[in-house]
Backbone as a chain_set.jsonl record, in Angstrom:
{"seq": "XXXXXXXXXXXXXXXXXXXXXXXXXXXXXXXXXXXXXXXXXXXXXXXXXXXXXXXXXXXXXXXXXXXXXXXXXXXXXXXXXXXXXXXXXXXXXXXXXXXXXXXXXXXXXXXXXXXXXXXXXXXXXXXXXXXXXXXXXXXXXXXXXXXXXXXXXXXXXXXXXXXX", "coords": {"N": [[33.693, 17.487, 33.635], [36.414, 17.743, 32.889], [36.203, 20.776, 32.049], [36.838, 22.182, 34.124], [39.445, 21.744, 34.436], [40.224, 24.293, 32.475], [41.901, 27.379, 31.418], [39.405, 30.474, 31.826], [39.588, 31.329, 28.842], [40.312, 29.154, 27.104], [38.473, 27.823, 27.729], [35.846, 28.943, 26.824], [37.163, 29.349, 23.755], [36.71, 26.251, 23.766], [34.033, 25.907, 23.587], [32.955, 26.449, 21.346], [31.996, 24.724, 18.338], [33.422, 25.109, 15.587], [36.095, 26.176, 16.201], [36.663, 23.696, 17.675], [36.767, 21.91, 15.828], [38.798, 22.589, 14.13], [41.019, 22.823, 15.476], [41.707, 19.704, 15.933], [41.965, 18.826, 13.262], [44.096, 19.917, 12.963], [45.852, 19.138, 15.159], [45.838, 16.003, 13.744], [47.043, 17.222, 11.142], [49.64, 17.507, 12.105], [50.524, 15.424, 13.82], [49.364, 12.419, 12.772], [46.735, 10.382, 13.685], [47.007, 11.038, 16.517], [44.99, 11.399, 17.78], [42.966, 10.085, 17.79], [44.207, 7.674, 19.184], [44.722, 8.853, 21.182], [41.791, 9.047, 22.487], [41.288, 6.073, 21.925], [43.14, 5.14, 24.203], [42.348, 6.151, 26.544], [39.671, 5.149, 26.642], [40.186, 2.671, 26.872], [42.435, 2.251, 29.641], [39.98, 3.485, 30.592], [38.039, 1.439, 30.974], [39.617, -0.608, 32.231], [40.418, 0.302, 34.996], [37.755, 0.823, 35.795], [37.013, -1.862, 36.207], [38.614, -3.033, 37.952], [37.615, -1.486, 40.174], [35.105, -2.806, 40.038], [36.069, -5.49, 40.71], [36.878, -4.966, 43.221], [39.556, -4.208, 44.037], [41.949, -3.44, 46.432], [43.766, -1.442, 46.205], [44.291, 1.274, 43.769], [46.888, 3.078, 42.154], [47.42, 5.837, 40.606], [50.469, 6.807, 38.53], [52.14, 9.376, 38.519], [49.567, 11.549, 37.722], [48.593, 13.728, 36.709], [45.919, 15.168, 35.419], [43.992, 13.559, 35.516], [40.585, 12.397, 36.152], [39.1, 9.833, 37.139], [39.286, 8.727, 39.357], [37.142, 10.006, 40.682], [35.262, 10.587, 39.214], [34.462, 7.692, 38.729], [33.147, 7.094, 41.088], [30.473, 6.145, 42.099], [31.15, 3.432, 41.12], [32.876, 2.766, 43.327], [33.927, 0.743, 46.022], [35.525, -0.007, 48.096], [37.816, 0.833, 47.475], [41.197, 1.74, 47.869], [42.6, 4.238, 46.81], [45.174, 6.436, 45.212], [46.641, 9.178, 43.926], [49.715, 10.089, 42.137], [51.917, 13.094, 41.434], [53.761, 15.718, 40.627], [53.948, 18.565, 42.809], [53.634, 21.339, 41.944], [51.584, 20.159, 39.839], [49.902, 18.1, 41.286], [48.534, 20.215, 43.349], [47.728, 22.401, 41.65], [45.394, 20.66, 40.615], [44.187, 19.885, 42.516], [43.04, 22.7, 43.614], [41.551, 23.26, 41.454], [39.488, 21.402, 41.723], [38.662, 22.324, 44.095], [37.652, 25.104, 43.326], [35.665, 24.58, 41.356], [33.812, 23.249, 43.057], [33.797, 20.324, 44.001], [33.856, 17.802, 45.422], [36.508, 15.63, 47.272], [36.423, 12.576, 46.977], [36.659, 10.568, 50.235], [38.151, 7.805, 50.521], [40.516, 8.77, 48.096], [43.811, 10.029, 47.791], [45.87, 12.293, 47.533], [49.232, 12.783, 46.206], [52.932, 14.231, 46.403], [55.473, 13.519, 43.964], [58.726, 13.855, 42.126], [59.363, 11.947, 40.466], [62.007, 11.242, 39.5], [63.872, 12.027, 41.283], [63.118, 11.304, 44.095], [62.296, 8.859, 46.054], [59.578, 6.387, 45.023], [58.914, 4.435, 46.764], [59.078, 5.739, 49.317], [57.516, 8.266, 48.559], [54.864, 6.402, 48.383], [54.471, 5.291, 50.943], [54.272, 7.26, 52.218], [51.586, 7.609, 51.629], [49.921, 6.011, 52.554], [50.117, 3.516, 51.468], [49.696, 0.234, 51.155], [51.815, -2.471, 50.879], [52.252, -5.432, 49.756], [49.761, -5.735, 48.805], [46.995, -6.358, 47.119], [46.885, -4.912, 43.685], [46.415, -2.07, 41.542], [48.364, -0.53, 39.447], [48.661, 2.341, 37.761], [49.914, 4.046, 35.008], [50.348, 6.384, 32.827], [50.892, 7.817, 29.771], [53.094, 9.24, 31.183], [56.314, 7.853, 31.206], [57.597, 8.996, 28.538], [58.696, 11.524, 30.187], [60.583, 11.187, 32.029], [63.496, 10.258, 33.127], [65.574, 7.755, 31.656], [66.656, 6.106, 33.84], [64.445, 6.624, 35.81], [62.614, 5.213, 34.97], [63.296, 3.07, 35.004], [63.631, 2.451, 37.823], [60.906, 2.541, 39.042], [59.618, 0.604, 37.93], [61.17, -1.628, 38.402], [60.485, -0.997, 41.049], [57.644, -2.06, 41.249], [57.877, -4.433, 40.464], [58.866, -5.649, 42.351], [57.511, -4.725, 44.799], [54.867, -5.25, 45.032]], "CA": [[34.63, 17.785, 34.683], [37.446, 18.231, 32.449], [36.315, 21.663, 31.828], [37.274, 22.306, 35.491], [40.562, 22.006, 34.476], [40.979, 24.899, 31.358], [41.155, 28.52, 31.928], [38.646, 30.737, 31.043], [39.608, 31.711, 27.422], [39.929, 28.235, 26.614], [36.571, 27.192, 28.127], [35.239, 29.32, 25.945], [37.367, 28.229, 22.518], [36.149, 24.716, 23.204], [32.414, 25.555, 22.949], [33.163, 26.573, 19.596], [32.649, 23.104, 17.073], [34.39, 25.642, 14.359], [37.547, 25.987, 17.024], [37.152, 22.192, 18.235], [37.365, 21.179, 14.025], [40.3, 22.935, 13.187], [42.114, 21.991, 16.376], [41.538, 18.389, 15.508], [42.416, 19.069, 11.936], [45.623, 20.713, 13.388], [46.727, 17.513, 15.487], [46.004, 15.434, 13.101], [47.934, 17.377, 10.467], [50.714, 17.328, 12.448], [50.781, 13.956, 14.413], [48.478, 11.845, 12.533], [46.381, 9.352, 14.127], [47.247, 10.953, 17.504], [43.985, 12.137, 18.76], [42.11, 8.647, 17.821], [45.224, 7.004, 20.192], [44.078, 9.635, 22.664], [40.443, 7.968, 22.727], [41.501, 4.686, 22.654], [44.134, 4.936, 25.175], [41.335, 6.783, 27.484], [38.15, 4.267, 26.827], [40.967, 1.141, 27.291], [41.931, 2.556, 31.036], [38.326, 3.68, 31.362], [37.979, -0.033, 31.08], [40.767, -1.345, 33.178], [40.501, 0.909, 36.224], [36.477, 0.571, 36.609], [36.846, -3.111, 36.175], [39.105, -2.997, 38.969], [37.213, -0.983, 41.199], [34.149, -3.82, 40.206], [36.189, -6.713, 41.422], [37.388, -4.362, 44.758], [41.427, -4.409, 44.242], [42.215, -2.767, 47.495], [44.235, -0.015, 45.761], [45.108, 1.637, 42.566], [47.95, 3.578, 41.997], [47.915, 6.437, 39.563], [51.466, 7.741, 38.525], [51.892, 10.631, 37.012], [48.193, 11.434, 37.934], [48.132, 15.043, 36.061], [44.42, 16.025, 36.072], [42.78, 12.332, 35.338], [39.636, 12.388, 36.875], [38.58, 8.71, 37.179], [38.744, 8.346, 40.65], [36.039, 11.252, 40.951], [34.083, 10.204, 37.609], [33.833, 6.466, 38.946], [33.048, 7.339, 42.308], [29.763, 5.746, 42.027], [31.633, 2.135, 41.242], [33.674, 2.576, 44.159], [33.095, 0.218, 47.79], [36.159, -0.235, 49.355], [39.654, 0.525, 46.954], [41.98, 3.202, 48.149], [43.01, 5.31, 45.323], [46.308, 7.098, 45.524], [47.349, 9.455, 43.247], [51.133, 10.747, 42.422], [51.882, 13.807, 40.314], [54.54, 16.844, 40.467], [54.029, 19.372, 43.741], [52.623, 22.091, 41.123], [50.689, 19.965, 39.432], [48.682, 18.295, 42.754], [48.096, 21.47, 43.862], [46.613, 23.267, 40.594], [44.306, 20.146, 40.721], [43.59, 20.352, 44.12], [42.523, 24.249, 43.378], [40.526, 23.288, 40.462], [38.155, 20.835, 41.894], [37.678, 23.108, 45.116], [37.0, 26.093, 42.68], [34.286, 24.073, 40.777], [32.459, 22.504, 43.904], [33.841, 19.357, 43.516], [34.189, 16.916, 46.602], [37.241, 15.129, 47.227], [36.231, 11.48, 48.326], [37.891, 10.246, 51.386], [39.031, 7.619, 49.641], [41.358, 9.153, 47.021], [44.574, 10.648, 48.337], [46.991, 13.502, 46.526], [50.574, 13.02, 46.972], [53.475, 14.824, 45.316], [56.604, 13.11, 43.72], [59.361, 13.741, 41.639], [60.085, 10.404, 39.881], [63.737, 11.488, 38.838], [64.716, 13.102, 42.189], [62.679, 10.756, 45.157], [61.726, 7.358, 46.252], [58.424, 6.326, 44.881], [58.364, 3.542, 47.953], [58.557, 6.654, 50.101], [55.951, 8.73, 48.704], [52.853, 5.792, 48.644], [54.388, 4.789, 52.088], [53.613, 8.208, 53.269], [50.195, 8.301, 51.026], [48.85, 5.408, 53.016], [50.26, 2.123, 50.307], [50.059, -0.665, 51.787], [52.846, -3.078, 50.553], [51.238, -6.913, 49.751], [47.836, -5.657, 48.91], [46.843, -6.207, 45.327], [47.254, -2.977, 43.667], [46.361, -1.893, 40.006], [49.229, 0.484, 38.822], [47.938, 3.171, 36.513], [50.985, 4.906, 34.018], [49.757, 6.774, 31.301], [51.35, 8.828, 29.217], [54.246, 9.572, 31.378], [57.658, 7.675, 30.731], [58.367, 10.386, 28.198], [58.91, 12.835, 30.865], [61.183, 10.42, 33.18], [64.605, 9.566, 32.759], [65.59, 6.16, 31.78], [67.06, 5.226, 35.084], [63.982, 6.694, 37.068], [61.391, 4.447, 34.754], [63.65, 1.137, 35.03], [63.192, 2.553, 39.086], [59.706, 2.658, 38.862], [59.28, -0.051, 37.367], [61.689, -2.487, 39.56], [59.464, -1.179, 42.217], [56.435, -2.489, 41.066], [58.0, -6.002, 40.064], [59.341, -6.381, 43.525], [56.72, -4.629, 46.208], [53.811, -5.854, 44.577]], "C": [[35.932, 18.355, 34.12], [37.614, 20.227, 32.409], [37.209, 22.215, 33.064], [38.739, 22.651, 35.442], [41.407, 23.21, 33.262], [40.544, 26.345, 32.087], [40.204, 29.242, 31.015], [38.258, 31.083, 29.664], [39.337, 30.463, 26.894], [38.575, 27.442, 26.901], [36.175, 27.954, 26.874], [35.217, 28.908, 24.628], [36.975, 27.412, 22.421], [34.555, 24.916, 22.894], [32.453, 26.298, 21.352], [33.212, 25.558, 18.507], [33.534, 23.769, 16.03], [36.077, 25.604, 14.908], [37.714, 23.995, 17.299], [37.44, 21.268, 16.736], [38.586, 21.58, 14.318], [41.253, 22.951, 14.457], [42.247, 20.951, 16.244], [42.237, 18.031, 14.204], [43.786, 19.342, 11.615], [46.641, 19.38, 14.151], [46.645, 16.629, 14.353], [46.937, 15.661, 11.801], [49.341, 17.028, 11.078], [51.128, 16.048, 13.007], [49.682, 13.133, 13.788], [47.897, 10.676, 13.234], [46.283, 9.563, 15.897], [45.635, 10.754, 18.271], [42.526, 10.557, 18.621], [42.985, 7.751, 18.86], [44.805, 7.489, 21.44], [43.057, 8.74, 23.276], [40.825, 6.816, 22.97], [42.3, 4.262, 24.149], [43.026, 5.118, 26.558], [40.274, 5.484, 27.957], [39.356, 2.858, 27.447], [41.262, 1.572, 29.241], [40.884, 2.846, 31.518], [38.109, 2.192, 32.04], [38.559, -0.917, 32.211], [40.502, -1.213, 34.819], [38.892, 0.531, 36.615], [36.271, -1.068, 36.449], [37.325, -3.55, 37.517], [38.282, -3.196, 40.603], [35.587, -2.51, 41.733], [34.902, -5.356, 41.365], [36.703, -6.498, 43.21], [38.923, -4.669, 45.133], [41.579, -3.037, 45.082], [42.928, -1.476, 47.653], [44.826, 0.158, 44.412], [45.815, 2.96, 42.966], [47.893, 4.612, 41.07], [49.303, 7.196, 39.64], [51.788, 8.244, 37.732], [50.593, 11.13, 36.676], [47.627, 12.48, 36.563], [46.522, 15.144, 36.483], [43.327, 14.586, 35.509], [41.91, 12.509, 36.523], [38.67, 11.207, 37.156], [37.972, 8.171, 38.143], [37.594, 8.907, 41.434], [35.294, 10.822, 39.844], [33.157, 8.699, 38.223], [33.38, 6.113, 39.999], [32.044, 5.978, 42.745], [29.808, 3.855, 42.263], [33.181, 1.375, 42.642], [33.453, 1.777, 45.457], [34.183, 0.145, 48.628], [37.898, 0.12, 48.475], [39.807, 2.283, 47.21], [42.595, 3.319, 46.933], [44.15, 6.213, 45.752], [46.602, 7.736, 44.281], [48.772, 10.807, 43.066], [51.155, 11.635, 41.476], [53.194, 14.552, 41.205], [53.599, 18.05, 41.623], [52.876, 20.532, 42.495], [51.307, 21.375, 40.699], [49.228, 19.673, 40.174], [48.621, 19.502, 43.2], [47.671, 22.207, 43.141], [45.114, 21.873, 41.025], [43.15, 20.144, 41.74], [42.701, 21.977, 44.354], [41.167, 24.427, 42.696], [39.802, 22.772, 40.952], [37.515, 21.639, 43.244], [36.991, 24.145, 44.432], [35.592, 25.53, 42.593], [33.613, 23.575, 42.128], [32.981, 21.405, 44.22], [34.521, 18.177, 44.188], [35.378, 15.803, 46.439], [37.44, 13.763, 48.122], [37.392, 11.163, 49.163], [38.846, 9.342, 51.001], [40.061, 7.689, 48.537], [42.449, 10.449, 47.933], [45.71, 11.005, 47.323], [48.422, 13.29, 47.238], [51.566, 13.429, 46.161], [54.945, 13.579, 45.052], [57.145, 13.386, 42.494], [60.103, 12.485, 41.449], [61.204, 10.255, 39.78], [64.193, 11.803, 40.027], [63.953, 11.843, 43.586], [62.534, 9.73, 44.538], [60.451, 7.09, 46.041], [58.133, 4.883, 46.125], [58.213, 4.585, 48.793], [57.853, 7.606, 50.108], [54.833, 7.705, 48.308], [52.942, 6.0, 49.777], [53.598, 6.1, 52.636], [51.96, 8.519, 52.957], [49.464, 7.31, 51.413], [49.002, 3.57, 52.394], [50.244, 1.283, 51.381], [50.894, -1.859, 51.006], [52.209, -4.641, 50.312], [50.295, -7.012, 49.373], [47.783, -5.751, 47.635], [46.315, -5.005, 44.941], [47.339, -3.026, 42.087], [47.224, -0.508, 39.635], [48.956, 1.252, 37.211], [49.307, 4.045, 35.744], [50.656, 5.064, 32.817], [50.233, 7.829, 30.957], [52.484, 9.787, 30.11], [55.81, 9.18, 31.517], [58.468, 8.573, 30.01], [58.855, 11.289, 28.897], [59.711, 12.339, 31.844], [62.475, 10.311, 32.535], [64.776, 8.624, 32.825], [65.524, 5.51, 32.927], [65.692, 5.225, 35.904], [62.227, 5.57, 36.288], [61.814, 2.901, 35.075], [63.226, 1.651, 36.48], [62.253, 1.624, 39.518], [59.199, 0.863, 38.83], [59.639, -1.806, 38.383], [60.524, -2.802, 40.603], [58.234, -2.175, 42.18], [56.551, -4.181, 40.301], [58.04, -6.213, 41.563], [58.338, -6.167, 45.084], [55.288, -5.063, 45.872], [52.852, -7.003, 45.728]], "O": [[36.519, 19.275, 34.69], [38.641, 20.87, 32.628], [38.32, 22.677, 32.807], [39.265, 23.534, 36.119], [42.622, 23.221, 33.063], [39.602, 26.607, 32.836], [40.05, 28.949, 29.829], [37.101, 31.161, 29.25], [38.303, 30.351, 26.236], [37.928, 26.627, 26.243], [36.261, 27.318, 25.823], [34.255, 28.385, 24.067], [36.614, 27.108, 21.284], [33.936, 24.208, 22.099], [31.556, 26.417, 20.517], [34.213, 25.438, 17.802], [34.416, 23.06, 15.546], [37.031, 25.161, 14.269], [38.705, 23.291, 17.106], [38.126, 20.253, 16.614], [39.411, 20.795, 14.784], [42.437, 23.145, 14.181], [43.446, 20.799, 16.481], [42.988, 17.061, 14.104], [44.448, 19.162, 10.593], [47.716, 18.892, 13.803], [47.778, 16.499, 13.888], [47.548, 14.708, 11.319], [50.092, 16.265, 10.472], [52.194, 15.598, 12.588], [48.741, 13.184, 14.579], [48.747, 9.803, 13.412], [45.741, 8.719, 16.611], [45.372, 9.99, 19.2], [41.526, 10.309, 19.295], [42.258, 6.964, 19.465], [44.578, 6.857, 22.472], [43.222, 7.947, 24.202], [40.778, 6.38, 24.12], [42.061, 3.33, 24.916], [42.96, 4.268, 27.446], [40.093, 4.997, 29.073], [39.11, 2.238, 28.482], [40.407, 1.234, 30.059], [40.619, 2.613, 32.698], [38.036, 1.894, 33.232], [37.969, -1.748, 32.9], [40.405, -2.114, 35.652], [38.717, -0.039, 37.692], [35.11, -1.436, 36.63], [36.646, -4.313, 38.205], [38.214, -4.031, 41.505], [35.2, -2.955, 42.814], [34.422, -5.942, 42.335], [36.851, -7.342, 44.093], [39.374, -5.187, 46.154], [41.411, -1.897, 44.649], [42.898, -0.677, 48.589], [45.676, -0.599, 43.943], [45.452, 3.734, 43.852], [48.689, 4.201, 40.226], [49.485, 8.048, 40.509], [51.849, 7.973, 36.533], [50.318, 11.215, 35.479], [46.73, 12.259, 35.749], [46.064, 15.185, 37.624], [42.142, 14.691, 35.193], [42.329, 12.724, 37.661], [37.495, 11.482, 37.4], [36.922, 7.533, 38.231], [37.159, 8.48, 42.503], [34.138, 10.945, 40.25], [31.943, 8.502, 38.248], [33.116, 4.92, 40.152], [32.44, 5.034, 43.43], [29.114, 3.145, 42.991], [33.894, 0.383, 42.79], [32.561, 2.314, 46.113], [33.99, 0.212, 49.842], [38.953, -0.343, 48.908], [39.189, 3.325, 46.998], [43.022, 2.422, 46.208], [43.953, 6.783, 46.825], [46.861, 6.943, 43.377], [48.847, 11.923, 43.579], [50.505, 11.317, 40.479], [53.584, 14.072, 42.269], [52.5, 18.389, 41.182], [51.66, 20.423, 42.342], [50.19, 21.768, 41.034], [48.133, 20.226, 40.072], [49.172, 19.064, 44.21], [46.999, 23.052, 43.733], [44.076, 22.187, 41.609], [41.93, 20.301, 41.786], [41.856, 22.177, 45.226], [40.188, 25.131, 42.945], [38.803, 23.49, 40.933], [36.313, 21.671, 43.507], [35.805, 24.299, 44.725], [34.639, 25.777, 43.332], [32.397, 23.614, 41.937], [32.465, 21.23, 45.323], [35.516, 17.621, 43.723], [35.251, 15.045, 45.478], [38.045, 13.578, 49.178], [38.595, 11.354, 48.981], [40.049, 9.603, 51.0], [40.455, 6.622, 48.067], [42.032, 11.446, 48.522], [46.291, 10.255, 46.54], [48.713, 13.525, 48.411], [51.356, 13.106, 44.992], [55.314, 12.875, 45.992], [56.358, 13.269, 41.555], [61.104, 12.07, 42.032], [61.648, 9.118, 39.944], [65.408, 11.935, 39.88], [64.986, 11.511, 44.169], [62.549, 9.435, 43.343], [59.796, 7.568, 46.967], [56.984, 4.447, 46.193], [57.067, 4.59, 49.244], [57.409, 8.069, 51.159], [53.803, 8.221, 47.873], [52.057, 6.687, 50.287], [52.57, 6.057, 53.311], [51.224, 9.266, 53.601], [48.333, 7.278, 50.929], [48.274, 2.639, 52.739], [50.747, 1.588, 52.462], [50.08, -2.234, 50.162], [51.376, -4.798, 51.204], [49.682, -8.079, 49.395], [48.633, -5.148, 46.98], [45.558, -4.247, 45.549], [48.083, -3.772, 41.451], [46.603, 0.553, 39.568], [49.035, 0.849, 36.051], [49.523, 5.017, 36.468], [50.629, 4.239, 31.904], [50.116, 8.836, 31.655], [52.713, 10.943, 29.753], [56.581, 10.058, 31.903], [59.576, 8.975, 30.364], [59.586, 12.061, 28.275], [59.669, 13.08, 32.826], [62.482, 10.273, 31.305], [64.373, 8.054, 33.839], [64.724, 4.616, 33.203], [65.467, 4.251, 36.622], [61.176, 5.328, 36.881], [61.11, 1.917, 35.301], [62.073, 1.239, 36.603], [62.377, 0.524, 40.056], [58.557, 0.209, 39.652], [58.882, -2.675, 38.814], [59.92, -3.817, 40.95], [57.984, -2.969, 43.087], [55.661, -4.863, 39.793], [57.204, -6.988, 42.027], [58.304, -6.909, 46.066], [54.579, -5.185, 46.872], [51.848, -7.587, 45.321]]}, "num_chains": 1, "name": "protein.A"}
C-alpha cells in the first residue's frame, strides 16, 4: 500500500535492491541506527494499535496521521472502533487522492480531518470528526512533536490528560 503513496519515479527506484542498498547505506551513514528505529518504532505501534482494535477500544486517535495506513491494513481486525485521523489540510487531501487513485476503499469507519496543531484547537477538530469525549480512546503520536511547537505539544498533551 505504501507504494500508493510515492510518485512514479520513485516507484520505480524502489524496485531496484541496488537503489534500496545504497539508500539504506546512505541513512545509515548519516544517522546511524535510524532506519532499524524506523522498524521498531513501526512493528511496536503495529502492535499497540491492532491490540487495541482486538480488545474493541471504541476509538483511536491518530495525530499527525501523514500517510500511516493501519487503519486500512488492519481493517480485517476491526468490529466496532472509530478511527479518526488528524493531519495538515495538504497532507489529508494528497492521502485522500492517493488511495482513490489506487482503488482503495475508505472504510466507513475511519474519518480524515485536518488540523494545524500550532494554530487550532485539537478539542475542536475530533469534536467535529465525530470524538466522543469519555470513551476510551488509544492516542496514536508518532513521529510528530518535532514539527510542533513546545507550547502546542504541552497543548496536546494537557488535552489528552484531561478529556480522556
Amino acid at each position: 500500500m505504501a507504494e500508493g503513496f510515492l510518485s512514479f519515479p520513485i516507484k520505480l527506484l524502489t524496485k531496484s535492491k541496488k537503489f534500496r542498498a545504497k539508500g539504506k547505506a546512505k541513512t545509515n551513514e548519516s544517522t546511524p541506527g535510524v532506519y532499524e528505529h524506523i522498524i521498531a518504532r513501526t512493528l511496536f505501534f503495529d502492535e499497540v494499535f491492532t491490540q487495541a482494535l482486538k480488545e474493541s477500544i471504541p476509538q483511536i486517535v491518530f495525530l499527525g496521521a501523514g500517510y500511516d495506513s493501519r487503519g486500512i491494513r488492519f481493517k480485517h481486525l476491526n468490529n466496532s472502533t472509530q478511527i479518526i485521523e488528524l493531519d495538515m489540510a495538504a497532507t489529508q487531501n494528497r492521502k485522500i487522492k492517493c488511495l482513490k487513485k489506487n482503488k482503495i476503499k475508505i472504510p466507513e469507519y475511519l474519518t480524515f480531518t485536518t488540523i494545524d496543531f500550532n494554530n487550532q484547537s485539537l478539542e475542536s477538530a475530533l469534536t467535529s470528526a465525530g470524538y466522543q469525549k469519555g470513551k476510551r480512546t488509544l492516542f496514536i503520536w508518532e513521529g510528530v512533536c518535532m514539527y510542533l511547537e513546545a507550547q502546542s505539544v504541552r497543548d496536546t498533551l494537557t488535552f489528552m490528560l484531561h478529556y480522556l
